[in-house]
C-alpha positions as protocol buffer text, in pm:
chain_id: "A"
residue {
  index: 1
  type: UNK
  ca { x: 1124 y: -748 z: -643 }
}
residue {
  index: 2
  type: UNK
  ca { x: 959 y: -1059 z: -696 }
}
residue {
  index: 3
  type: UNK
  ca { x: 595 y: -1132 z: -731 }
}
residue {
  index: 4
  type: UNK
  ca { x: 480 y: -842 z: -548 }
}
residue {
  index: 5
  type: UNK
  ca { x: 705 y: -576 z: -692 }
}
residue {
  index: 6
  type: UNK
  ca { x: 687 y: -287 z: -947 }
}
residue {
  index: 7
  type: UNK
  ca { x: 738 y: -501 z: -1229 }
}
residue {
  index: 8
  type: UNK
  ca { x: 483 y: -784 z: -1178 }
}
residue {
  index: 9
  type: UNK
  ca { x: 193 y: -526 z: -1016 }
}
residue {
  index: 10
  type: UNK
  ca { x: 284 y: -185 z: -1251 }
}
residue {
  index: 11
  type: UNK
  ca { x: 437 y: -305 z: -1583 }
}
residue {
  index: 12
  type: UNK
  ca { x: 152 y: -482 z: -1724 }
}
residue {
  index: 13
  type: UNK
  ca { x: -44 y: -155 z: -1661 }
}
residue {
  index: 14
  type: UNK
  ca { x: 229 y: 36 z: -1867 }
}
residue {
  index: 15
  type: UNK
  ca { x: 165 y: -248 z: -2176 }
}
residue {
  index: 16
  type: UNK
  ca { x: 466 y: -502 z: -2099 }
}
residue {
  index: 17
  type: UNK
  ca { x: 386 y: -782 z: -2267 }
}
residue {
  index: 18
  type: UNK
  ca { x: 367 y: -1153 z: -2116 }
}
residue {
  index: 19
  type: UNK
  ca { x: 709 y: -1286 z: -2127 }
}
residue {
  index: 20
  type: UNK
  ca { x: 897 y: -958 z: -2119 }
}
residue {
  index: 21
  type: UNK
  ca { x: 830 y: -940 z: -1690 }
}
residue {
  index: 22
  type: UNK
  ca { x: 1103 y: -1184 z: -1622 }
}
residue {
  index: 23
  type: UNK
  ca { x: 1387 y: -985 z: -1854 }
}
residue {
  index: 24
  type: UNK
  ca { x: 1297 y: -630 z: -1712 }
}
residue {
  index: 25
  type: UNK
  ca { x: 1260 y: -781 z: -1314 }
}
residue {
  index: 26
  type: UNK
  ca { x: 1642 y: -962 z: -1402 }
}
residue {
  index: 27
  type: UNK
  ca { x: 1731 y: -658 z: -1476 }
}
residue {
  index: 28
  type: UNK
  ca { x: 1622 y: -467 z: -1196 }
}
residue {
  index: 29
  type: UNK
  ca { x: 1757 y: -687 z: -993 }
}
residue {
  index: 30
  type: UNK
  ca { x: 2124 y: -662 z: -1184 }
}
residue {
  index: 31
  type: UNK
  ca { x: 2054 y: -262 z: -1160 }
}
residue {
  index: 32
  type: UNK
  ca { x: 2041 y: -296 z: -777 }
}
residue {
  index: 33
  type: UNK
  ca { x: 2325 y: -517 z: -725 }
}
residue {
  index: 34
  type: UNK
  ca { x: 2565 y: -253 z: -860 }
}
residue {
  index: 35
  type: UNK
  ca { x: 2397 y: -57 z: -635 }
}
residue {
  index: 36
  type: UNK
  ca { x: 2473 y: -233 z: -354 }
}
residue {
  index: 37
  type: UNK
  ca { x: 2825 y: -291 z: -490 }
}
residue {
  index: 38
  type: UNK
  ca { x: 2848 y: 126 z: -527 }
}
residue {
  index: 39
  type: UNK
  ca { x: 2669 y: 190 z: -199 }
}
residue {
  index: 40
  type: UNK
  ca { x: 2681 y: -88 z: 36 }
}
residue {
  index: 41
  type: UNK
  ca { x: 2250 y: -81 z: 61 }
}
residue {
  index: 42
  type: UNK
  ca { x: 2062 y: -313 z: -34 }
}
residue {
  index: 43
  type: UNK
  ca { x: 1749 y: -126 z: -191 }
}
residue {
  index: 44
  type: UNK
  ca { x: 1590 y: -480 z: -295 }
}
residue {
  index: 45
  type: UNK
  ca { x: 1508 y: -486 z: 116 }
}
residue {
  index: 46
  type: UNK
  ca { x: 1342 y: -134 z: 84 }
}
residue {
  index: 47
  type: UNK
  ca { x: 1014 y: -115 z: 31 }
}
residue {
  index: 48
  type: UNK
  ca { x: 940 y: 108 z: -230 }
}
residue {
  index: 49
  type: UNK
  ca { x: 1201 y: 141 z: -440 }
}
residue {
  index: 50
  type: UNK
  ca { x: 1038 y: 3 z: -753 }
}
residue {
  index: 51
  type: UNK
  ca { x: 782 y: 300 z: -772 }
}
residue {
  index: 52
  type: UNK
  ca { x: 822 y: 535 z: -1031 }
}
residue {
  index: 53
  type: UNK
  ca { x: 979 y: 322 z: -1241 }
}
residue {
  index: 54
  type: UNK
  ca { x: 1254 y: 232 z: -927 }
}
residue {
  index: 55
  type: UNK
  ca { x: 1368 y: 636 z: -929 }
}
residue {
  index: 56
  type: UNK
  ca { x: 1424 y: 612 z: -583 }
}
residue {
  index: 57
  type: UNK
  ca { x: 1618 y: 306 z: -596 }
}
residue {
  index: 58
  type: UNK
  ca { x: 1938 y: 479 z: -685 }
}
residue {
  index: 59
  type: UNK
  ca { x: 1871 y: 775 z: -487 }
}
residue {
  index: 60
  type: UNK
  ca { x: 1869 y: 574 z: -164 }
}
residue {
  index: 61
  type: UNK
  ca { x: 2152 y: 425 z: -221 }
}
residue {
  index: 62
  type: UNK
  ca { x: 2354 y: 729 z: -360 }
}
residue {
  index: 63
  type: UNK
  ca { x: 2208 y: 993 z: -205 }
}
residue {
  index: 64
  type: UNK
  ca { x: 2100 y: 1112 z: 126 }
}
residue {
  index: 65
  type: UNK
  ca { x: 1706 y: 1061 z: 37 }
}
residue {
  index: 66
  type: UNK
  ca { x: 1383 y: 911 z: 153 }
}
residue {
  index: 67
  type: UNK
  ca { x: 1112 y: 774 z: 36 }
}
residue {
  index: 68
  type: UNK
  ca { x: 783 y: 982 z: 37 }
}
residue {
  index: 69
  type: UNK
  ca { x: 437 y: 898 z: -98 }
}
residue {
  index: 70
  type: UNK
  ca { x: 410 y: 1063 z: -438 }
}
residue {
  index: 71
  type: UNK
  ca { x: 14 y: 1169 z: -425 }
}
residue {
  index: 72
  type: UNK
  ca { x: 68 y: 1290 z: -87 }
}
residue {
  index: 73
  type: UNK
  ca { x: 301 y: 1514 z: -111 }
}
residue {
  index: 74
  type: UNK
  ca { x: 163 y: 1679 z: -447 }
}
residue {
  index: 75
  type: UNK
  ca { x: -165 y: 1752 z: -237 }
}
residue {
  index: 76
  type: UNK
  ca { x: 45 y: 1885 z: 27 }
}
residue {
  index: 77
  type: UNK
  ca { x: 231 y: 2094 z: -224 }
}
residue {
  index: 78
  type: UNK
  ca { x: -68 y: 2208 z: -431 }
}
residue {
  index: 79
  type: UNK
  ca { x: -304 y: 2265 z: -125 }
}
residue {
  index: 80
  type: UNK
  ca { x: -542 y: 2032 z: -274 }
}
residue {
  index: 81
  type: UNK
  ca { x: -756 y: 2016 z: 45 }
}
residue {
  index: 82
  type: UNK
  ca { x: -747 y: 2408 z: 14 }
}
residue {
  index: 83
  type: UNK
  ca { x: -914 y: 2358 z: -307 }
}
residue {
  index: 84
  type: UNK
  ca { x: -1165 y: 2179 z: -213 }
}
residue {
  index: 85
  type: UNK
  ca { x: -1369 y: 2426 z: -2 }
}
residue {
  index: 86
  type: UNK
  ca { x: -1666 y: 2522 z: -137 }
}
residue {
  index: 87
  type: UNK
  ca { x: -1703 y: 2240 z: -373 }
}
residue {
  index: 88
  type: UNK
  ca { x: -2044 y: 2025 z: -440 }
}
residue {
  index: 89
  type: UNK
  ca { x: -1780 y: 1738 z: -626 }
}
residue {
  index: 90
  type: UNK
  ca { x: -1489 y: 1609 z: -727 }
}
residue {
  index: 91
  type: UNK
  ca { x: -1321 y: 1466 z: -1106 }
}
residue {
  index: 92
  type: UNK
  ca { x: -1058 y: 1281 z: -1139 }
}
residue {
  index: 93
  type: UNK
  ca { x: -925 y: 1020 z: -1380 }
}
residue {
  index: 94
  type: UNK
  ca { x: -672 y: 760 z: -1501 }
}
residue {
  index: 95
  type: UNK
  ca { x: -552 y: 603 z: -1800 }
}
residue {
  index: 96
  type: UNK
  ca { x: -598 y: 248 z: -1644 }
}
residue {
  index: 97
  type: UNK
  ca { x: -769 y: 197 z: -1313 }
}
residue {
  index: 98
  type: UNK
  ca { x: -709 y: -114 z: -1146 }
}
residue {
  index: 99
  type: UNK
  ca { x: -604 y: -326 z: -826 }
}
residue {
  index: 100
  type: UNK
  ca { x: -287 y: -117 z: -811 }
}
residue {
  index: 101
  type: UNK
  ca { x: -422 y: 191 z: -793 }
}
residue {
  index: 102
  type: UNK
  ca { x: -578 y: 101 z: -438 }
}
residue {
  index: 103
  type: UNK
  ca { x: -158 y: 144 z: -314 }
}
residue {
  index: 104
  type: UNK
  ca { x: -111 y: 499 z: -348 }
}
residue {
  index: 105
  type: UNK
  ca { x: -159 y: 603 z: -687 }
}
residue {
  index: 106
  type: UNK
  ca { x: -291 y: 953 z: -791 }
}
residue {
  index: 107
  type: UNK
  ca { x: -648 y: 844 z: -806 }
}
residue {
  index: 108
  type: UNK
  ca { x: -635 y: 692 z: -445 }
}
residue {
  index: 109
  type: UNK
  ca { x: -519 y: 977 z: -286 }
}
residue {
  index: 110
  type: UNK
  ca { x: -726 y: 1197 z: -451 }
}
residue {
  index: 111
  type: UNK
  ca { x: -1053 y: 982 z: -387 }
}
residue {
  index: 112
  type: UNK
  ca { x: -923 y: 968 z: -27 }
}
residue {
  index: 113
  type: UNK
  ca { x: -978 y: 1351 z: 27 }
}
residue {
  index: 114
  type: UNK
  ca { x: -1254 y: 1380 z: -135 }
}
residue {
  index: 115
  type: UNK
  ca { x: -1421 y: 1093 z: 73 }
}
residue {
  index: 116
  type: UNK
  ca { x: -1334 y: 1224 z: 355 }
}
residue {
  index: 117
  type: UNK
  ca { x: -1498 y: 1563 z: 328 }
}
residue {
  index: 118
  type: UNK
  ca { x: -1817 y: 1415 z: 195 }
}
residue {
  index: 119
  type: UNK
  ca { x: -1793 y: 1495 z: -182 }
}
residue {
  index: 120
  type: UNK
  ca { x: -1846 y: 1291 z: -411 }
}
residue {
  index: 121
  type: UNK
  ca { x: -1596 y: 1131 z: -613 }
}
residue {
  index: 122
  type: UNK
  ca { x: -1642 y: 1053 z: -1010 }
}
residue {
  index: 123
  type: UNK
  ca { x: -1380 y: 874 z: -1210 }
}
residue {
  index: 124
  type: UNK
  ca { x: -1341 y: 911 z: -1560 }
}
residue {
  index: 125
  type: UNK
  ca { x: -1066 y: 622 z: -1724 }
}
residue {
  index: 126
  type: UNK
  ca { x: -991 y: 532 z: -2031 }
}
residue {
  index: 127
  type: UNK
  ca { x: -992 y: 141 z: -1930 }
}
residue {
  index: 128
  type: UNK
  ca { x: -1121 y: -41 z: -1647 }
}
residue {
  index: 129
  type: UNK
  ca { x: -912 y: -330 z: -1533 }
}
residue {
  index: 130
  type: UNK
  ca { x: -1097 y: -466 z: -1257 }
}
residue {
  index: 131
  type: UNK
  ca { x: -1427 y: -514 z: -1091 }
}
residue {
  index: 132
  type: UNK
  ca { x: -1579 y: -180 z: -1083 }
}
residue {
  index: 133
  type: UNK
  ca { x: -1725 y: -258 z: -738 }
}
residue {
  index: 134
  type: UNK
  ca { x: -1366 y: -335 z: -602 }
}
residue {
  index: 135
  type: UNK
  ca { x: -1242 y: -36 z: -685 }
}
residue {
  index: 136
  type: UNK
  ca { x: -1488 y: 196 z: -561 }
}
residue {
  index: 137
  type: UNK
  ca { x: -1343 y: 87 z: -233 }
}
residue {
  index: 138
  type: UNK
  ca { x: -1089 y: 397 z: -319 }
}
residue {
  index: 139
  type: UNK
  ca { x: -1396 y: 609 z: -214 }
}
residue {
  index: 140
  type: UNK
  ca { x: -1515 y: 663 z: -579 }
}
residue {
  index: 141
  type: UNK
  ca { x: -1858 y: 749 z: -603 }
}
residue {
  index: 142
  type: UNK
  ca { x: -1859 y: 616 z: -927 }
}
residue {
  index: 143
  type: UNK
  ca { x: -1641 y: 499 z: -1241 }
}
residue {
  index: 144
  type: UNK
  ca { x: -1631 y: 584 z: -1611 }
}
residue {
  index: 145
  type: UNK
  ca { x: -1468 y: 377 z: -1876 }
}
residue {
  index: 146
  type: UNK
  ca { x: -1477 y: 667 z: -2161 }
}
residue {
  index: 147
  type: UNK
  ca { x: -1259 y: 495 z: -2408 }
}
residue {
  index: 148
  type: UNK
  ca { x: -1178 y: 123 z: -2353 }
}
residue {
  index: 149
  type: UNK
  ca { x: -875 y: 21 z: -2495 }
}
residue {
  index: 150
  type: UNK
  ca { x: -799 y: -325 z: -2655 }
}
residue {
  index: 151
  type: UNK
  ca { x: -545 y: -546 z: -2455 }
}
């Protein structure tokens, strides 16, 4: 919630427009106080919970869940590592790369493995919404904007 949640970093990303941040974050924030008045937790104090468009929110407080890092788990699941024996490179790609995507995001995780074997990592996006040096930080050998979109 608040300046630093999923809907001030992500939604702009997804196309909310200026002015529509404060209606969806109030009601987020009414979504997790009947929550709390189902459950008795407060997932507002959960770090988390507005990833994935806040899925986990209600499963925290409903169910007996936890919160697991998306990308890492679908590289554990698909063996990705595995995959990358033998390789001279790696491709990958986004719709919109930007700050965000340094938390976590497909792309990071990804780049991270790559990187860390030695490979190196291209990036093809379809916009590029911050300094291209910035995000190379992911471990991107290098970035393509292949179809710019208008914002």
């Amino acid at each position: 919630m608040g300046d630093n949640g999923a809907t001030f970093v992500y939604a702009p990303q997804k196309g909310l427009h200026h002015g529509q941040k404060e209606k969806l974050e109030d009601g987020m924030a009414h979504f997790a106080r009947i929550l709390k008045a189902i459950s008795g937790k407060d997932v507002t104090k959960i770090e988390g919970c507005g990833a994935g468009g806040g899925i986990s929110a209600p499963l925290l407080a409903l169910a007996d869940s936890r919160i697991m890092s998306g990308i890492d788990t679908v590289l554990e699941v698909t063996e990705f590592e595995s995959a990358l024996d033998g390789a001279d490179a790696v491709i990958t790609g986004e719709g919109k790369i930007a700050s965000q995507s340094l938390f976590g995001k497909a792309i990071s995780g990804v780049a991270r493995e790559g990187f860390e074997r030695g490979l190196p990592v291209y990036c093809f996006v379809g916009k590029l919404g911050d300094k291209k040096e910035k995000l190379k930080r992911l471990g991107l050998s290098e970035i393509y904007e292949i179809a710019p979109m208008s914002t």
